[in-house]
Every structure is written in C-alpha cells, then in structure tokens.
C-alpha positions in Angstrom: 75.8 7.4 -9.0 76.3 10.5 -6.7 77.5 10.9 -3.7 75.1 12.3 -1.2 76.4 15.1 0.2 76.1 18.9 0.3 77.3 20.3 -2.9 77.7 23.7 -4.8 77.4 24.8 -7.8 78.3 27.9 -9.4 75.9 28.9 -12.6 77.3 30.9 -15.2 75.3 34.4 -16.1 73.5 32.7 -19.5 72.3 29.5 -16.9 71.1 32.1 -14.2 68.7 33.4 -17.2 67.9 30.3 -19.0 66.8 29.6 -15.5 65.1 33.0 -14.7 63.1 31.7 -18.1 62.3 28.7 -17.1 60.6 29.1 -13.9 58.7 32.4 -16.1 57.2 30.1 -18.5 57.1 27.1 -16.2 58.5 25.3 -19.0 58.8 21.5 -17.3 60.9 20.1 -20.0 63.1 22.7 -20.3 63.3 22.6 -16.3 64.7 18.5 -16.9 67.0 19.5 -19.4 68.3 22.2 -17.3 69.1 20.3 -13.7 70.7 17.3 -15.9 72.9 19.5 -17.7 73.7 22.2 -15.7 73.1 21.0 -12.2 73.6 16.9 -12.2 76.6 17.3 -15.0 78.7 19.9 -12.9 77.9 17.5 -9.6 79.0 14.8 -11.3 82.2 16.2 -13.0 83.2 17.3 -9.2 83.0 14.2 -7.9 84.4 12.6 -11.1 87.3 10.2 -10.2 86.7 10.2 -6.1 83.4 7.6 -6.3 85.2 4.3 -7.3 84.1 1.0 -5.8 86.3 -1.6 -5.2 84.9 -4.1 -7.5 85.6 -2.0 -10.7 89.2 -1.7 -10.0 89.6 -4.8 -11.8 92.0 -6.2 -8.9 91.5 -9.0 -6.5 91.4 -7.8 -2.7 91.9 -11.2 -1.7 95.6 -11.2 -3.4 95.9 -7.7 -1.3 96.0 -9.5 2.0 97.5 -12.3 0.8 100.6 -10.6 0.2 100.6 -8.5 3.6 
C-alpha cells in the first residue's frame, strides 16, 4: 500500500506520447495499463523500503522493552 502523500513523477518522452495517445483515442484500457505501470510503479518504487509496519519485521516489540 501507498503512502498518501504528495508525490512526483517524472515521465520519460516515449510515456509523455503514449499518454498524449491515450487521452487522443480515449483508449480506457490502455489508460489502466498506463497509471499502473508508469504512474503507481514509479510511486511505489520511491517509497520502496520507507513503508514497513512493525508487524512484518518478524521481531517481538514486547522483547524491545523488555530489555530497556
């Protein structure tokens, strides 16, 4: 999952016309296949690493304070 915050994203030349194309033919599909790879992939790959709850680390937080 994201995290919901302002974001940029840079689009090479070749996405600025596949998207230019797009939004010509109206082309819905194409428009879905477009924002999850080009938009939602390159939002995710930013934030990839920095989104990590603390129950997938595997560890217990109860040890954590335990040992404090």
């Amino acid at each position: 999952m994201l995290e919901i915050k302002k974001s940029v994203v840079a689009l090479e030349p070749e996405e600025v016309m596949e998207l230019e194309r797009i939004m010509i033919d109206q082309d819905q599909e194409a428009a879905f296949a477009f924002l999850k790879k080009s938009i939602y992939q390159k939002i995710a790959h930013s934030q990839k690493d920095r989104l990590q709850s603390h129950l997938d680390s595997g560890d217990n937080p109860v040890e954590k304070f335990r040992t404090r």
